[in-house]
C-alpha positions, -999 to +999 in steps of 0.1 A: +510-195-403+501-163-419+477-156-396+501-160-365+528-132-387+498-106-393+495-107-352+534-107-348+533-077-372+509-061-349+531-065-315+514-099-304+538-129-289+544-162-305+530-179-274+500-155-266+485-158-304+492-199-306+473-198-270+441-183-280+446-208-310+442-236-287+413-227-270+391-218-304+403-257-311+430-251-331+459-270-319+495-251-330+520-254-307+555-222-304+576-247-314+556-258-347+553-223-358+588-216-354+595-249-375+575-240-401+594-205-404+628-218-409+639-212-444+635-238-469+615-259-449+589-276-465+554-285-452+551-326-450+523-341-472+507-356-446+499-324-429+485-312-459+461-343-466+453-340-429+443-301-437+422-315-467+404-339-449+394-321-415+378-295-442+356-322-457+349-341-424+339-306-407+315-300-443+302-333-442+295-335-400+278-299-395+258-274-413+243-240-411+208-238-401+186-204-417+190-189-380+227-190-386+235-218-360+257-247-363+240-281-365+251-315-368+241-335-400+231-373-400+266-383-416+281-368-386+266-397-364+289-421-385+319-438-366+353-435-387+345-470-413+313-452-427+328-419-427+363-432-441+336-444-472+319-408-474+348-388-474+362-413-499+338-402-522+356-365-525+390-374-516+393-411-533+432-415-517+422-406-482+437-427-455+414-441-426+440-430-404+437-394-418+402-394-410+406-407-378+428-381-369+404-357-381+375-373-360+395-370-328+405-329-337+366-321-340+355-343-315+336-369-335+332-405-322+304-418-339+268-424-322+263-458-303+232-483-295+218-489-262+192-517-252+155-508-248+122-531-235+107-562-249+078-552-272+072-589-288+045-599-268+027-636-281-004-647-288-021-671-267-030-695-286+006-701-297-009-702-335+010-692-359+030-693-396+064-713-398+092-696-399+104-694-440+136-681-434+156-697-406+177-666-398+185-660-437+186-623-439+194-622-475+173-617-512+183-623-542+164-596-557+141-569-544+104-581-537+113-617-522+116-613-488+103-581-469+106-580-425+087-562-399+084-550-365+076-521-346+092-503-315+083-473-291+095-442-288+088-423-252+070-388-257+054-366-233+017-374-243+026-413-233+044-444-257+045-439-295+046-469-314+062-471-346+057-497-372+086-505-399+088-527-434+120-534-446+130-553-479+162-575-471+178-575-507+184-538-501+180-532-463+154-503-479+125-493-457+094-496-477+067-481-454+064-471-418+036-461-395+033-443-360+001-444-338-003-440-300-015-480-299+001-511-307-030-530-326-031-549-357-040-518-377-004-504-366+013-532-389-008-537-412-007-499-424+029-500-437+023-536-457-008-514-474+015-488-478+047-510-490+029-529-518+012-496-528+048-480-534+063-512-550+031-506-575+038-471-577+073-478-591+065-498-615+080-531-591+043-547-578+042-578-553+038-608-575+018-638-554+033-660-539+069-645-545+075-624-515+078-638-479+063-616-452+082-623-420+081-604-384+082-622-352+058-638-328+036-605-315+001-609-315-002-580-339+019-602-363-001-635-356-033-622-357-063-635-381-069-597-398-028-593-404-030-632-418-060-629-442-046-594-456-010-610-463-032-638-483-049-614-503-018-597-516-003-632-524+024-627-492+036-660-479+038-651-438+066-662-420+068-659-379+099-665-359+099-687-331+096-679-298+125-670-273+152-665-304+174-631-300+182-636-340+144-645-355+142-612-373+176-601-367+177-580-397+146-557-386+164-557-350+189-539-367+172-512-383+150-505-349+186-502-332+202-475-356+162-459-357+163-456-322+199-446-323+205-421-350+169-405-346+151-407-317+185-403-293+193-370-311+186-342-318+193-341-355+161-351-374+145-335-344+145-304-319+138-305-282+116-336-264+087-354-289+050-336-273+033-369-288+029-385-323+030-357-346+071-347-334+075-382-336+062-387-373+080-355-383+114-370-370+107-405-385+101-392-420+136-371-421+153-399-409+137-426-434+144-406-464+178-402-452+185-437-445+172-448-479+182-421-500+216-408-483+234-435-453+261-457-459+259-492-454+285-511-451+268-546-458+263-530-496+296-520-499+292-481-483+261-476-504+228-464-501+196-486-503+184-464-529+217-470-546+222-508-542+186-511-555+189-489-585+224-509-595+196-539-594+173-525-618+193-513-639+216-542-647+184-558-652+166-533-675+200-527-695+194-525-733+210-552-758+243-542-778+238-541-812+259-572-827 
């Protein structure tokens, strides 16, 4: 409002300064302005919070490159639930509707999934491990049950394949590998590298505790994969054939991979030349999703946070009596 007096001050219409308003996305209307000047009126809360929040959602969706241009941030792929939860986090009283509002003004709708091609290909000789779980995507604690799968990612030097581990108690991506060819060494690098980390931290793969489970792809069926599982003490578990929800939970995190990463340009600039783009993408969008997303199956937290809470409840000193 002050802004739209400095440019009546200087000779300039109501109706010509609310006009350019409009079209740099600011929507004021002649008849709000005048409204707002009458004496005594008051400005309604609601169009304050609504001020508030369209700050924070505009922080939280874009940022400011070192070349000076505006980019869009992984939180500004969320729909309005997980950004409801993030904005929460500043403004503890906002309203969903206020963000949704807010959403709509700067033109954020959230990112959504599309389908892709069948990559679970079988074995012939139909040999395999039983599946352990039975579509029971849950842990009890961290280092019980861990699922994997790959997917592929189209670049100009031909397919990509990447490989992902995921523990279920946390929906936290342990390890992850991208090569130009889907054999057995593509999966079995990120196990090597998942039970490395777990050692790393302190956490190590205790035999015969943790289930191993993927579907039935050759890659996950084969003899190498089966004997290295048995030397780390990893019970394997395969999913039948011809089920849609065998290793739903893994599904899932290809999806928003393929979603939030690859179908974007935030984690990446321009078309992926071959595996190098696609590595560099990968890695920003896995430390994000473990360190920074929102889930809302752990109550609008992070993997990294949900998992911490774990440790720490477990690791909490006695009270002295």
């Amino acid at each position: 409002m002050a802004f739209i007096d400095t440019q009546r001050a200087q000779g300039r219409t109501v109706g010509s300064v609310c006009r350019v308003l409009r079209q740099q996305g600011l929507q004021v209307a002649e008849r709000t302005y005048r409204t707002w000047r009458r004496s005594g009126r008051q400005v309604a809360d609601r169009t304050v919070q609504d001020a508030w929040v369209m700050d924070t959602v505009r922080d939280l969706a874009w940022t400011t490159d070192p070349a000076g241009r505006r980019r869009l941030t992984p939180e500004g792929l969320y729909g309005r639930r997980k950004m409801t939860a993030l904005v929460a986090r500043r403004m503890p009283s906002v309203s969903p509707g206020s963000v949704d509002r807010a959403m709509r003004a700067l033109g954020l709708s959230g990112i959504r999934r599309s389908k892709g091609i069948r990559t679970t290909i079988p074995a012939k000789d139909g040999v395999r491990a039983g599946d352990l779980l039975n579509r029971d995507f849950t842990a009890a604690a961290p280092n019980r049950t861990w699922v994997m799968d790959f997917t592929y990612v189209r670049a100009w030097s031909g397919w990509v394949y990447v490989a992902f581990v995921v523990d279920v108690y946390a929906q936290r991506i342990m390890a992850w590998h991208a090569a130009s060819t889907k054999d057995v060494d593509l999966v079995m690098t990120p196990v090597r590298m998942a039970t490395w980390q777990r050692a790393r931290e302190g956490h190590p793969v205790l035999p015969g505790q943790l289930i191993g489970h993927a579907d039935a792809g050759s890659q996950y069926t084969s003899l190498r994969l089966t004997e290295h599982l048995a030397l780390e003490g990893i019970r394997p578990s395969i999913g039948s054939v011809g089920d849609a929800y065998d290793n739903a939970l893994m599904e899932c995190v290809i999806g928003l991979y393929k979603t939030e990463c690859v179908r974007t340009t935030v984690f990446h600039d321009g078309p992926y030349r071959g595996v190098h783009d696609v590595e560099y993408a990968t890695a920003g969008w896995v430390d994000w999703y473990n360190q920074r997303r929102l889930h809302s199956s752990l109550g609008y937290r992070s993997p990294a946070e949900f998992e911490q809470t774990y440790y720490t409840a477990l690791n909490r000193e006695p009270e002295p009596v």
